[in-house]
Structure formats: C-alpha cells, structure tokens
C-alpha positions as semicolon CSV with decimal commas, in nm:
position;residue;x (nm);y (nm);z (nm)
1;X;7,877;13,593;12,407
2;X;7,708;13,880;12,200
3;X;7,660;13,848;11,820
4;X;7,586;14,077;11,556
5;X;7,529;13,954;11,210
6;X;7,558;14,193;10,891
7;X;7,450;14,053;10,534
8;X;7,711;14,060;10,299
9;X;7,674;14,034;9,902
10;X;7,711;13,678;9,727
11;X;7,541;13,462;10,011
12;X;7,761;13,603;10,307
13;X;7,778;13,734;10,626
14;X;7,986;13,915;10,841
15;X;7,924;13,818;11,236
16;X;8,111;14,037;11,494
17;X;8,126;13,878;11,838
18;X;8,226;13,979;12,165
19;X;8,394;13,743;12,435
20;X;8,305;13,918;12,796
21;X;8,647;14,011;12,941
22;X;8,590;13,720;13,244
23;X;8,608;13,467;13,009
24;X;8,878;13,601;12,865
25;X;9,078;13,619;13,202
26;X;8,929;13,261;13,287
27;X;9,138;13,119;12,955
28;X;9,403;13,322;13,042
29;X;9,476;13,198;13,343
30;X;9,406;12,850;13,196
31;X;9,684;12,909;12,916
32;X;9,933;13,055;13,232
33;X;9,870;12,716;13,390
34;X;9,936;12,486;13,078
35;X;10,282;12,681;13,029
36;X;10,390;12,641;13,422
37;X;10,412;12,266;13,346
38;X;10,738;12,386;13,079
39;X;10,868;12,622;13,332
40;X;11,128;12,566;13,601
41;X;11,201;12,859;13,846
42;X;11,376;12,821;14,173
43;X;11,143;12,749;14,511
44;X;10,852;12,621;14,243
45;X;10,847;12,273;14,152
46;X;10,785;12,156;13,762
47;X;10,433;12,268;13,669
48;X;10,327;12,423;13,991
49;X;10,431;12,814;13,928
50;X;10,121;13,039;14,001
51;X;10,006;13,147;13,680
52;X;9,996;13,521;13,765
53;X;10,412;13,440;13,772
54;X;10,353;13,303;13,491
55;X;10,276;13,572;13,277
56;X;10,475;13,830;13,468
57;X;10,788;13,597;13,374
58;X;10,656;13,592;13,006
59;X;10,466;13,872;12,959
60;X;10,071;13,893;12,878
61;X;10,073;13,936;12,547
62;X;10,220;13,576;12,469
63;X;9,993;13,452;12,740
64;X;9,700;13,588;12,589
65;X;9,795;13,462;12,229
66;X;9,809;13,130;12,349
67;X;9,504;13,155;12,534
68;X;9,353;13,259;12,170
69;X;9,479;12,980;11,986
70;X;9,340;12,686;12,202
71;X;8,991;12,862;12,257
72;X;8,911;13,077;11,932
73;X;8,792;12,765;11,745
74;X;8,573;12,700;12,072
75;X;8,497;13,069;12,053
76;X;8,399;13,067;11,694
77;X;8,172;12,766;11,713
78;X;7,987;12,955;11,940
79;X;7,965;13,280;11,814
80;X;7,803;13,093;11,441
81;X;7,529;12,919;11,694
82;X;7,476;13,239;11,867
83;X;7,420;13,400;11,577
84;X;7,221;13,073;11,466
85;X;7,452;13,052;11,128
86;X;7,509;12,731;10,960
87;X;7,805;12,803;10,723
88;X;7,906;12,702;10,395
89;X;8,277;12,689;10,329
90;X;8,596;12,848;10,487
91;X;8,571;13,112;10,740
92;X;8,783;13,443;10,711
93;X;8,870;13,520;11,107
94;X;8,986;13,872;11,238
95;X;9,069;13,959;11,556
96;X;9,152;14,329;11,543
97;X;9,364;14,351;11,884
98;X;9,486;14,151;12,202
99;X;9,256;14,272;12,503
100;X;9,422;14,426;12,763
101;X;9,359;14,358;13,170
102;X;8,960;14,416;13,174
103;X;8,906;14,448;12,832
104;X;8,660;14,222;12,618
105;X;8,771;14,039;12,366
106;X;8,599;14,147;11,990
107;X;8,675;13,937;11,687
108;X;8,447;13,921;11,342
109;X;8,391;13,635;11,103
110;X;8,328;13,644;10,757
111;X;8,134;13,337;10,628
112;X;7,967;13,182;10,338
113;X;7,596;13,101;10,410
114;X;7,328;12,918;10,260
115;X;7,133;13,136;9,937
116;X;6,808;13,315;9,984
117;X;6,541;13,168;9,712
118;X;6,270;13,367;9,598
119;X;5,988;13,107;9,553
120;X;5,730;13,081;9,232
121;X;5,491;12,798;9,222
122;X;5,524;12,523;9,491
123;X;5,225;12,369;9,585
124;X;5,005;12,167;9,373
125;X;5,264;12,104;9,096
126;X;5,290;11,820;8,802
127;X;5,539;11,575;8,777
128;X;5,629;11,241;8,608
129;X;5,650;10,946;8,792
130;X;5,764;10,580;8,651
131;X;5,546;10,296;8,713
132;X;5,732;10,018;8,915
133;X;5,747;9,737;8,728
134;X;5,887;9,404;8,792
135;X;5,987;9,287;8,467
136;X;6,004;8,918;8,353
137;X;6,340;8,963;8,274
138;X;6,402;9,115;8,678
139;X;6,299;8,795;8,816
140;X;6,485;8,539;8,586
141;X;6,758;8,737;8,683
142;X;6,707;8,730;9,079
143;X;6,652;8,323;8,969
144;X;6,975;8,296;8,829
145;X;7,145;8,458;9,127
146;X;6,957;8,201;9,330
147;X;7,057;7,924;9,137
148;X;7,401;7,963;9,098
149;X;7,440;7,988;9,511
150;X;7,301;7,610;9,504
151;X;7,549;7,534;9,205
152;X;7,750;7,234;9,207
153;X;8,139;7,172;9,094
154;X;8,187;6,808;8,904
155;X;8,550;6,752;8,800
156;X;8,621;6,713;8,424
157;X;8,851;6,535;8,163
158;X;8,846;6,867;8,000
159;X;9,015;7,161;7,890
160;X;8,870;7,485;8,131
161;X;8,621;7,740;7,952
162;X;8,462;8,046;8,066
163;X;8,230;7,940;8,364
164;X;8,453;7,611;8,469
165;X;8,598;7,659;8,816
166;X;8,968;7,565;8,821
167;X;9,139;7,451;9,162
168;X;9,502;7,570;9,129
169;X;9,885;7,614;9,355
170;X;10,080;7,948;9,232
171;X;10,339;8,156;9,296
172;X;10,386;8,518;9,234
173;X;10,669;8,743;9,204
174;X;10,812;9,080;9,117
175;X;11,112;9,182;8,957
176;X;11,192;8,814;9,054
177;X;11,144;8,853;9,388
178;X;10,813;8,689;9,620
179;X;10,579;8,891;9,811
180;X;10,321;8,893;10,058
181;X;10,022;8,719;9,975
182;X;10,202;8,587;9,647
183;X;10,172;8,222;9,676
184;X;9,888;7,998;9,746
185;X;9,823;7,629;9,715
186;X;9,434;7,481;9,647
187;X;9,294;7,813;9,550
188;X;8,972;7,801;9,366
189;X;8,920;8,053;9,074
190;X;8,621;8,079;8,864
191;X;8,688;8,205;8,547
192;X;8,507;8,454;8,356
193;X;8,427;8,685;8,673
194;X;8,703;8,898;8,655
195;X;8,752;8,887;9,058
196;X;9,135;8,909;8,938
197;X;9,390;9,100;8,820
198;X;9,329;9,177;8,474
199;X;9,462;8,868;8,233
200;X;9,498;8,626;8,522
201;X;9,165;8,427;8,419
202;X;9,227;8,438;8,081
203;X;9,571;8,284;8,064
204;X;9,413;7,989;8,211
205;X;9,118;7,963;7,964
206;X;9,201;7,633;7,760
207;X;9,395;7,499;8,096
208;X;9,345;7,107;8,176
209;X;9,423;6,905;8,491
210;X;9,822;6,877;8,548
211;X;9,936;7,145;8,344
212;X;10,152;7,460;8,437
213;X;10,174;7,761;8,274
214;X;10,380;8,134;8,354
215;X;10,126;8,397;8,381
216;X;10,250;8,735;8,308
217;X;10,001;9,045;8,442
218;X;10,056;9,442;8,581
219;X;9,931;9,537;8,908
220;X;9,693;9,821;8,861
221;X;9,748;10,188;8,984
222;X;9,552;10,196;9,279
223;X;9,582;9,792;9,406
224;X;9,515;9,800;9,751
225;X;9,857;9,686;9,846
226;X;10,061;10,009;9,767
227;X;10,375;9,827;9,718
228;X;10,237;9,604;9,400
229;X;10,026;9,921;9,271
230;X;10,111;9,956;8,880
231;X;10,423;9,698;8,884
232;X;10,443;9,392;8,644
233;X;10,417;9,051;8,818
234;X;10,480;8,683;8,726
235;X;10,277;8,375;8,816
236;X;10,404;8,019;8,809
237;X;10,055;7,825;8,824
238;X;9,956;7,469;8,886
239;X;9,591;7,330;8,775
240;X;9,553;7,079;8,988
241;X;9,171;7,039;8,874
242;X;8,900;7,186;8,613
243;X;8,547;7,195;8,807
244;X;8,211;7,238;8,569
245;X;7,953;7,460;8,737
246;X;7,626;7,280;8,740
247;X;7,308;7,506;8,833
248;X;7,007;7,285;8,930
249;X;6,675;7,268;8,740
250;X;6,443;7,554;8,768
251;X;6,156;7,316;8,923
252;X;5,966;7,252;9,226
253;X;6,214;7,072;9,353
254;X;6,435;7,411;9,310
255;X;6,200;7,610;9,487
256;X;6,156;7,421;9,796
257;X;6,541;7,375;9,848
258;X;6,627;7,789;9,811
259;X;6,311;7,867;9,963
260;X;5,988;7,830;10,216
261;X;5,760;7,784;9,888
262;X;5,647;7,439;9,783
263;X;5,624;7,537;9,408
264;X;5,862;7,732;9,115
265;X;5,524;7,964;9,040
266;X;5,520;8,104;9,436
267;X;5,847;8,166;9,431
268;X;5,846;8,381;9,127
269;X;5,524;8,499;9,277
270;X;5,746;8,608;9,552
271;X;6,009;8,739;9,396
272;X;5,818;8,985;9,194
273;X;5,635;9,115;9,443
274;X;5,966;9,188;9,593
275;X;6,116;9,324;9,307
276;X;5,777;9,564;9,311
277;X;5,788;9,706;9,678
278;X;6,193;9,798;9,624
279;X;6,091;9,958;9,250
280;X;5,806;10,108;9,421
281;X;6,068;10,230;9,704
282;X;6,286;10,381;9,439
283;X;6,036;10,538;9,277
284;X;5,884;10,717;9,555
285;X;6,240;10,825;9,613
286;X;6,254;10,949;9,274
287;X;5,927;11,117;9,295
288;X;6,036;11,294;9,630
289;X;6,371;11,435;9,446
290;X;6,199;11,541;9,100
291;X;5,900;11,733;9,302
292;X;6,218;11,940;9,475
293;X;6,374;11,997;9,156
294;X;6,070;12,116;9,029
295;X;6,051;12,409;9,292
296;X;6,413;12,486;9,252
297;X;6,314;12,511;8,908
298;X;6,023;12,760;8,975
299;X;6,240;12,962;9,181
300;X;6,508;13,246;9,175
301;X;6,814;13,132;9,346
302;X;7,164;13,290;9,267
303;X;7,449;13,109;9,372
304;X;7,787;13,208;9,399
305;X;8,094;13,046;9,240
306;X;8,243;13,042;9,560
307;X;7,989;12,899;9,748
308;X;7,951;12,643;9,520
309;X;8,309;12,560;9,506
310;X;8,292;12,583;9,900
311;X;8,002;12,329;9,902
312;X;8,216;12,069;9,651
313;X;8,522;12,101;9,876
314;X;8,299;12,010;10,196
315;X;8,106;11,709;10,001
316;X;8,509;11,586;9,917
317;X;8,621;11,601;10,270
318;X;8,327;11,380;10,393
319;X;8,398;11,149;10,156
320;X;8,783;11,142;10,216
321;X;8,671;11,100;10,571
322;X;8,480;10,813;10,535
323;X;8,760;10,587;10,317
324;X;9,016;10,678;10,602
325;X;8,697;10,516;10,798
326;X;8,745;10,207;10,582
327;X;9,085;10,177;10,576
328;X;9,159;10,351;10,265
329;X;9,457;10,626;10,245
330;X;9,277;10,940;10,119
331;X;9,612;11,069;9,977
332;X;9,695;10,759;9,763
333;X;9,320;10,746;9,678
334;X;9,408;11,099;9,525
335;X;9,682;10,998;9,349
336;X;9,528;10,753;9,148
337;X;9,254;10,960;9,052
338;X;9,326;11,160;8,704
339;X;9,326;11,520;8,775
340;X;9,366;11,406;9,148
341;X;9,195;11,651;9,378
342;X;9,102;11,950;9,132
343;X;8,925;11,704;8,916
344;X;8,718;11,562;9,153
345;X;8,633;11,886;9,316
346;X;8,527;11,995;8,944
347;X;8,286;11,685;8,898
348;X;8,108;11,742;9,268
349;X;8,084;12,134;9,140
350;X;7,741;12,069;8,949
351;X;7,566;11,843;9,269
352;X;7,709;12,067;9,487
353;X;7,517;12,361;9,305
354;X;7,210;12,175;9,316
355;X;7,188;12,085;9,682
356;X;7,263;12,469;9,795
357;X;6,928;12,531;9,544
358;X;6,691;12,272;9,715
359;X;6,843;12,370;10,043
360;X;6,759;12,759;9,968
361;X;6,412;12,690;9,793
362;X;6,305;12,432;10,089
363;X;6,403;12,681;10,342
364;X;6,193;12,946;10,145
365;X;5,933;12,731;10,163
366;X;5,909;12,646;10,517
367;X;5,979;13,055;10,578
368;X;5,627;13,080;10,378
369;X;5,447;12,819;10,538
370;X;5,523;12,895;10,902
371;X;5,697;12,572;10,933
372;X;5,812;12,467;11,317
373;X;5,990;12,184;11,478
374;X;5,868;12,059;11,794
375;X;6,128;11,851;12,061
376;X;5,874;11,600;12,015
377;X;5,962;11,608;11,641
378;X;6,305;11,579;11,757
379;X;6,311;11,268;11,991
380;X;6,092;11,098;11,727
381;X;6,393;11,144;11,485
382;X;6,660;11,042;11,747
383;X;6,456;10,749;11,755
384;X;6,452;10,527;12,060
385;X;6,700;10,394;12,291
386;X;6,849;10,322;12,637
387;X;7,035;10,442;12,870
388;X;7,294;10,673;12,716
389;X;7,112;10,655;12,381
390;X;6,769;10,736;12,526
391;X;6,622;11,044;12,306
392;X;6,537;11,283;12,587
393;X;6,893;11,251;12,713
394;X;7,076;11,269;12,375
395;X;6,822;11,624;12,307
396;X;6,969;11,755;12,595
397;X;7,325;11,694;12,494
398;X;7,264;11,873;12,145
399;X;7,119;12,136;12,379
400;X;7,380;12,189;12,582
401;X;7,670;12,189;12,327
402;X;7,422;12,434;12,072
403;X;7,395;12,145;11,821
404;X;7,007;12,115;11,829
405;X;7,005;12,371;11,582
406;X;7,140;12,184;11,312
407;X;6,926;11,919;11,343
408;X;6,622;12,149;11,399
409;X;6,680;12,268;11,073
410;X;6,738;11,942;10,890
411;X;6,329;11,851;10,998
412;X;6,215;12,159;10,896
413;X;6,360;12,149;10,570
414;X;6,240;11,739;10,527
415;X;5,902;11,903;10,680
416;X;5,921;12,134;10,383
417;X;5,972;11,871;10,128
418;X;5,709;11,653;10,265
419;X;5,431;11,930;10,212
420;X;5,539;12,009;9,900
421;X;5,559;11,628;9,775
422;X;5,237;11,535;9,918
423;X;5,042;11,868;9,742
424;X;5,259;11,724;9,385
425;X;5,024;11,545;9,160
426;X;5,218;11,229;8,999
427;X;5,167;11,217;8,605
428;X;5,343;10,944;8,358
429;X;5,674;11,095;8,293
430;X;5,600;11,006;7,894
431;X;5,351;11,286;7,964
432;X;5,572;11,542;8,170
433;X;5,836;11,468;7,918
434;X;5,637;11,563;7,626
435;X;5,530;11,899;7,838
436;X;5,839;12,020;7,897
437;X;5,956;12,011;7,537
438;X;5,597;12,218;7,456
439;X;5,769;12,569;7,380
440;X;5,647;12,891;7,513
441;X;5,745;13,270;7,549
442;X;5,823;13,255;7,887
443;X;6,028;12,942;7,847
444;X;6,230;13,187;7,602
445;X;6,244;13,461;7,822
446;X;6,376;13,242;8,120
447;X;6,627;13,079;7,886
448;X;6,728;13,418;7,739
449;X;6,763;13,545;8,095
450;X;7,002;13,244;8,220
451;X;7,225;13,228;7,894
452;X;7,003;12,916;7,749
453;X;7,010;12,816;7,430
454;X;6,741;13,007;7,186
455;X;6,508;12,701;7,070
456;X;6,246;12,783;6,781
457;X;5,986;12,560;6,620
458;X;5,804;12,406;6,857
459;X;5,404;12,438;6,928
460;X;5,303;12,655;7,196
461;X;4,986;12,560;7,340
462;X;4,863;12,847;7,560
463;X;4,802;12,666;7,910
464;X;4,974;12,343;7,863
C-alpha cells in the first residue's frame, strides 16, 4: 500500500492511500465467493457458483461495495501504520470512487494526531519531592487492621452497639412480594461498617437476643441487581444472638501469633519499614509525574478542543470496556451516573488535556535527544516467557501485524521521561512551593498570554 501524509491545522492529518488494483481484485473475488453461499442458480449447487458468475449475475459495483465494507477497516489500519500514524479520535474516511476492472483503489483519511510541543527547559530542572514518612499514627493503624483479623466474638446478655456482631434469620420483600437473595437464616452482620444497604445496621442498633423487628430501607440507584435498583424493601429480622468483638492485647504474645517476630517492638519495626518502601514507592511515582509536568509546563503545546474531547471519549471507552470485563453493564452504569455520558466525558476533559501535553512534550524530547528503541529494548519489556509467550516470538507477531510501532513508541517516550527525571534535582516541595508563588515579569507575561489571572504584590527576586 502507498501512503502520503499531508499536515493539517489543529493537530491533523490528512493520509491518502492507494490499494494496488490486485488486491483489490483478490477481495473482490473473496466478496463474489461469500455471496455464492446466498445464491441458488440452476446446474450450481448452494455456495459453489464461480464468483466471476457471481458478479455478472449481480453486477460489480455491488460486488465491489461489499468487498469495501469487510476490508476498508483492514485497509485503514494499514494505511495509519504505513504512514506510521498513531491517531487520536474518530477518523473522517473518503473514498472518492468504486475502481473499475484494473483500476487501484484510492481512499484518504482525515485524522486527529498527537500535538507538536515546542520544548523550553528540560534537563536539569527543580522540583519538590515529599519525604516518605511512616508516621506513628500509619503503623497503629496497620496494628489495628492486624488485630481485628485475630478478633474474637463472645456472646452477650446485652443490647447490640456499634462494633457488636449480631447473628440474625430475615426475610426481605418488595411491594410485598420475596426475591432472590431476600432471605437468609444465621447471617452474621457487624454493625457500624456500613457493608449494607443504607439503614439496615442501624435499625438493629439497641437489638438484644430473641427480638424481631420490621426493617424498612430503599435499594439504591445503581444496586447491582437491576431489578431492586432504587425500590423500597421490607425486612422481617430475627436476632438470634449479639456477639462483642474482642481484639487481643497489643503484646508479645500479639506479635508472635500475627507474625514471624518474637516481640511487639520488631513487628512495628517491621511494619514501618514497610510502610517506608511503599511511601518511598509513591513518592518516586510522584516525583516521576511532577518532573513531566514540569516540562509540559516549560513548553508550548496547543491543543485542540477536539482533540481533547477525542482523547476523553477514548479514555471513557476503555473504561466502559473494562466494567463489561467485570461484569458490569456499561449502559446501566451510565444511567446511574448524573449527567450520564456527557458528564463524565466533561470530567475526563481536563486529564485528557494533560496526557496529550506530556505525550507531545516527551515526544519533543526524545526528537531532541536522538532517542532510539532497540528490539532488545523490546523483548526486555515483553518480559520473559515460554512457548507461545516467549519474547522473540511475540516481537515477531507485533511485526507481522504492524503493531511494533505502538509499542516502539511507548519506550521511547518512558525513555524520554527517564532522562529527563534522572537530570531533575529533587528539592522539599515546602521549598518549590514557596518558588512558584515568587512573582516575576515573565510569570505575567505567560499568564497574560494564556488568559491567567493578573496577580500583583508579590517579591520578585531576580534569579529565584
């Protein structure tokens, strides 16, 4: 397939491709075949007509349109990696004519693409980094959670509180009929958690052993069972038995039952260093992201409305995907939403902006720096495997379906944000916090420039 690729204004491009007319004739006689199998016509049987019968039967021109629609899409992946365009959004597909007997097919698509940056200071810049800490309060906490998986349950002569754990029968209906999953006998509820539907625990607050009590509650809007979603419901409960949660000591003792450690001072010792290594984790993580943001920040990028709105829309679709993954409807998650799908397209607008910036300014960056991906690079991401899975063999498949690009270009951009991370200098973000209120002129101008507020007042300190 030949390409051509013409820039376009706001962030797209216009790529005109050409099928050779062979392949065209090679789907057209594919698409003749497919609609023998729905033709009957004396001395053929069912889905054995020659396909050159085919289309003199039919004609070409409905032969060659459905030849178009099962291989365009095929056709248009390929022309984008021809081209080697990763797109952003909704294509706009023309195909100006049918081709005729010998004729190559020509057909142009008009895409959105990712933003050109022009870069300003990248290397070598300042920015605030918290200090991990593992707070006091962080471990007693992780303690607690510890403690109250070795908790113990000791009936009591008691009305229930907040905290008791209440062993109870019930049965539920709506509009006075039962329903699936309504009743239950023996059912343990711990009250206070609010694992339930809202004013289920607390009608049984002040509950004691033996007594029965009507529980009205509503069904929220997006229950997981659709049919209960938003409708009242009625509970005849039981309490067959109040339970008091009793956590163990924090002691020795403690620590060598929940853990390897012999004492309550190495597991603490334990748990803060953990607590350390997974703030230290995060903090790196926050590190990596701010340093980005900093470039962005340095840098010119425009970015289109559309394309930003394009970006949201794709960032909504994966994650409508992935509920239908999990067994969630993505239409009835909509429904529930307020605003539905225009609202949550409007909330994904400002992340959306913000990746197509670090996207453009990385990609400037690793323009600048000469920045290459090796297949070595490549198998060390696909990581290793076996068989079917082994790295070499999975390369090849990328290869040979024109995906390798894609993931080319997701190294090189990580390559870019690793140079510029490890060239940042970390400072206390107290420190880059006071900076960055420090006014100067060219703060004003930049503000002026992008519609900023107009801030007066502060010191200027020439060099800061």
């Amino acid at each position: 397939m030949k390409t051509n690729v013409t820039e376009l204004e706001d962030s797209r491009v216009r790529v005109e491709a050409t099928v050779p007319s062979a392949e065209v004739e090679k789907r057209l006689d594919r698409a003749a075949r497919q609609l023998a199998g729905e033709m009957k016509l004396p001395g053929f049987r069912k889905g054995k007509v020659p396909a050159q019968l085919v289309i003199q039967r039919l004609g070409r021109e409905p032969v060659v349109e459905e030849a178009l629609r099962s291989s365009l899409p095929e056709w248009y992946d390929a022309a984008l990696r021809e081209a080697h365009i990763q797109p952003v959004g909704e294509p706009k597909l023309d195909v100006p004519g049918l081709p005729g007997p010998g004729e190559d097919l020509e057909f142009s698509i008009e895409i959105g693409v990712r933003p050109k940056a022009k870069l300003g200071e990248y290397r070598g810049l300042e920015v605030g980094r918290p200090e991990p800490q593992a707070s006091d309060e962080a471990v007693d906490a992780e303690l607690e959670r510890l403690r109250e998986g070795f908790a113990s349950l000791s009936p009591v002569e008691r009305a229930a509180a907040e905290g008791d754990v209440i062993s109870l029968d019930y049965k539920g209906t709506v509009d006075g009929e039962a329903f699936e999953g309504g009743e239950g006998r023996d059912q343990l509820v711990e009250l206070g958690t609010q694992t339930l539907v809202e004013g289920f625990e607390e009608a049984l607050v002040g509950a004691s052993a033996g007594e029965d009590r009507s529980i009205e509650v509503t069904f929220p809007e997006d229950y997981r069972a659709e049919e209960l979603a938003g409708k009242p419901a009625r509970f005849e409960v039981t309490v067959n038995e109040v339970r008091e949660k009793q956590l163990p000591e924090l002691d020795d003792d403690f620590a060598s039952d929940a853990s390897e450690f012999d004492t309550l001072a190495e597991l603490r010792d334990e748990i803060r260093s953990r607590i350390s290594a997974a703030a230290e984790g995060q903090a790196d993580e926050q590190f990596r992201r701010d340093v980005v943001d900093a470039v962005v920040a340095n840098a010119s990028v425009e970015v289109p409305a559309d394309l930003v709105g394009a970006r949201a829309e794709e960032s909504l679709d994966r994650f409508l995907h992935d509920l239908s993954h999990r067994g969630v409807d993505p239409e009835a998650f909509l429904n529930v939403q307020e605003g539905g799908r225009e609202a949550m397209l409007e909330s994904l607008k400002e992340d959306a902006e913000q990746s197509l910036r670090r996207e453009a300014a990385l990609a400037a960056v690793a323009e600048e720096e000469g920045i290459d991906v090796s297949d070595d690079e490549l198998l060390e991401v696909l990581g290793p495997g076996e068989g079917k899975n082994d790295p070499r063999k999975l390369l090849e498949r990328l290869r040979q379906s024109g995906r390798d690009d894609v993931l080319r270009e997701e190294v090189r951009l990580r390559k870019a944000a690793d140079l510029v991370v490890e060239e940042a200098k970390a400072i206390p973000v107290e420190q880059a916090a006071a900076r960055d209120a420090i006014w100067t002129p060219e703060k004003e101008r930049a503000e002026a420039a992008g519609g900023g507020s107009e801030e007066s007042g502060k010191i200027w300190t020439p060099g800061g």
